[in-house]
C-alpha positions as CSV (number, residue, x, y, z in Angstrom):
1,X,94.4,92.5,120.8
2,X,91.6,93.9,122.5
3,X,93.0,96.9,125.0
4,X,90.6,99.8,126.8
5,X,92.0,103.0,126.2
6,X,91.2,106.0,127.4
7,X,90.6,108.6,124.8
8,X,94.0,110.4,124.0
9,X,94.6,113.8,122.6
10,X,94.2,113.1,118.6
11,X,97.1,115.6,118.1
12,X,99.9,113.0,119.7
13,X,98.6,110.5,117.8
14,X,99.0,112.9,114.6
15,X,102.5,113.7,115.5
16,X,103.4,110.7,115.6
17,X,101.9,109.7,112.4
18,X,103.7,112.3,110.6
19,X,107.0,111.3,112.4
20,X,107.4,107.9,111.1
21,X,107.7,106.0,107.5
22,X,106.6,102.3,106.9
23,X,110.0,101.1,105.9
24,X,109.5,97.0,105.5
25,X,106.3,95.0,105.6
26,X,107.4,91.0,105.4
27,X,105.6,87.8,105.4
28,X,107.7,85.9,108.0
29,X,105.7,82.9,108.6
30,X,102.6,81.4,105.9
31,X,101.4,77.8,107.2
32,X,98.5,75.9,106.0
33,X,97.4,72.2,107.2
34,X,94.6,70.5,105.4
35,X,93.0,67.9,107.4
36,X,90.0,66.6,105.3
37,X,91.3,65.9,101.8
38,X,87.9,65.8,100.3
39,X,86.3,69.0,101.9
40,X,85.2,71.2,99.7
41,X,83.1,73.7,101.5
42,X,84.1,76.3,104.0
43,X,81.7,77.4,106.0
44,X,83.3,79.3,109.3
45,X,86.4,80.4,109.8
46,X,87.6,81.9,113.7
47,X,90.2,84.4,113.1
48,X,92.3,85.7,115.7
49,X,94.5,88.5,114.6
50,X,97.1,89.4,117.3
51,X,99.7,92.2,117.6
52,X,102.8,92.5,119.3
53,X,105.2,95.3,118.9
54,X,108.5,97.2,120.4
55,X,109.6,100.7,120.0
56,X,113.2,101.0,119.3
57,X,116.0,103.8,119.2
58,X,115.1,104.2,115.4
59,X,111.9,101.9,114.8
60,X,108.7,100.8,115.9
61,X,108.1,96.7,114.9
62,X,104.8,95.1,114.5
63,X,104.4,91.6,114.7
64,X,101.0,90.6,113.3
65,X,99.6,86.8,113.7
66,X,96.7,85.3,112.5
67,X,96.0,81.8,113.3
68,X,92.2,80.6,111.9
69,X,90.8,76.9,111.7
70,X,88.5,76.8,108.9
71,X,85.5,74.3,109.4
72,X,82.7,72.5,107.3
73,X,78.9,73.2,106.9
74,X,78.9,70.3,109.8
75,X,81.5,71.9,112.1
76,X,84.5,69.8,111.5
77,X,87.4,71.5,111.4
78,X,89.1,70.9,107.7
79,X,92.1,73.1,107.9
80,X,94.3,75.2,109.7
81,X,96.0,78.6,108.4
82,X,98.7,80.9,109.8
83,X,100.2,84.1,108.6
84,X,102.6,86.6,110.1
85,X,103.8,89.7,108.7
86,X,106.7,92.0,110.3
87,X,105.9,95.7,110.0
88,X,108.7,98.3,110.5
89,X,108.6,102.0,110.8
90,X,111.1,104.5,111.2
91,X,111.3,107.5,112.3
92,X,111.8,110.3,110.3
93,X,112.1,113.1,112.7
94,X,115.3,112.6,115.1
95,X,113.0,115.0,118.1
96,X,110.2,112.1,117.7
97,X,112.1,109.3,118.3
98,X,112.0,108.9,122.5
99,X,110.3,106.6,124.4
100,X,106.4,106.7,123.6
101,X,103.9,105.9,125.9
102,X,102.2,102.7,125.3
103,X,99.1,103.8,125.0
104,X,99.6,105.6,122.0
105,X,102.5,103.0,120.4
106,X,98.4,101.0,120.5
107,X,96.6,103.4,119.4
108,X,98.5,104.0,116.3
109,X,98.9,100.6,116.1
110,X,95.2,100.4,115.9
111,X,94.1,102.9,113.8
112,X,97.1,103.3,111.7
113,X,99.4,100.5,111.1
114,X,96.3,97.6,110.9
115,X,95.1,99.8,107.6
116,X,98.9,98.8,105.7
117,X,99.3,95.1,107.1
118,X,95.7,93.7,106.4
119,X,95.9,93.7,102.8
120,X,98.5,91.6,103.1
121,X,97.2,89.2,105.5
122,X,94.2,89.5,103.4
123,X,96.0,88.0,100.2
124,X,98.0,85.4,102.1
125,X,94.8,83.5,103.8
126,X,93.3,83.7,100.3
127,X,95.8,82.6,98.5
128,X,96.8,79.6,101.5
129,X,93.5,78.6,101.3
130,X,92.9,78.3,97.4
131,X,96.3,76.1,97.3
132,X,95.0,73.6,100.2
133,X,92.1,73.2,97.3
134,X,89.3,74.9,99.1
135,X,87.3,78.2,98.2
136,X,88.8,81.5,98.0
137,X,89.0,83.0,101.9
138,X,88.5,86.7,101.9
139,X,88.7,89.0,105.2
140,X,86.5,92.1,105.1
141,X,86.8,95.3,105.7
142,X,88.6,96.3,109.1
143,X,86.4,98.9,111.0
144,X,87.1,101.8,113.4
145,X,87.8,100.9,116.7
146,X,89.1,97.2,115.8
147,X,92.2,95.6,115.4
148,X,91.4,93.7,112.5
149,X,88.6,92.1,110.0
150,X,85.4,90.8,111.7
151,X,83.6,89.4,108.5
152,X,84.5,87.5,106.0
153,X,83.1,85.8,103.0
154,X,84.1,82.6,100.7
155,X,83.1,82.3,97.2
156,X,81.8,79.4,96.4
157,X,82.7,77.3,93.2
158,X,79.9,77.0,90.5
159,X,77.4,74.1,90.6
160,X,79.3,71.3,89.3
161,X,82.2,72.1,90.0
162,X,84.9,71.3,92.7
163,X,87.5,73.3,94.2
């Protein structure tokens, strides 16, 4: 999700911080479709990490998706991969909970909530792409101002030896 904001003041975004707990954090959907059985190089991956979320009487929900095809050294597109985790916080001060302005429900989903759900999103394309037989996929580091990893690596399997 790539939104302009306009800067806001840093102390709404800290109140809101301090006025809510991450309460659940779920895979609710891991898919993985291999398409060339005997692939055994990734080279490029195109991950698209999107975010939607709702602000209830007692929560805010985070709905993150990632949908990546991974492709070859030539191109071709060998598999596809799909993860979505379910974030919830709740609020912990009663005061807090009233309606928040979207542009701070983004910017703490931005700069708060992306730092506790891309770890798991991290393990589940790794692990999703190890069991379709292919090298270990792992997502970088996610950087200030972004809503998720823009780099990631593979490690390759030893000469000699096949996924």
């Amino acid at each position: 999700m790539n939104v302009e904001l306009q800067p806001l003041d840093d102390s709404a975004l800290w109140e809101l911080i301090q006025s809510v707990e991450l309460i659940d954090i779920r895979l609710v959907r891991l898919e993985g479709e291999l398409h060339d059985f005997g692939a055994d190089k990734v080279s490029d991956i195109d991950p698209e990490l999107q975010t939607q979320f709702r602000q209830t009487e007692k929560t805010i929900q985070c709905l993150w998706t990632l949908d990546t095809e991974v492709r070859d050294p030539d191109g071709d597109k060998i598999a596809d991969l799909g993860v979505s985790v379910l974030q919830v916080f709740a609020f912990t001060d009663p005061p807090m909970n009233r309606d928040i302005p979207n542009e701070l429900l983004i910017e703490f989903i931005e700069k708060t909530a992306v730092l506790s759900v891309i770890p798991f999103v991290r393990e589940a394309v790794q692990t999703m792409s190890v069991r379709l037989g292919l090298s270990p996929i792992t997502f970088g580091l996610v950087r200030a101002g972004t809503t998720g990893p823009t780099a990631f690596s593979v490690r390759r399997h030893p000469p000699g030896k096949s996924a």
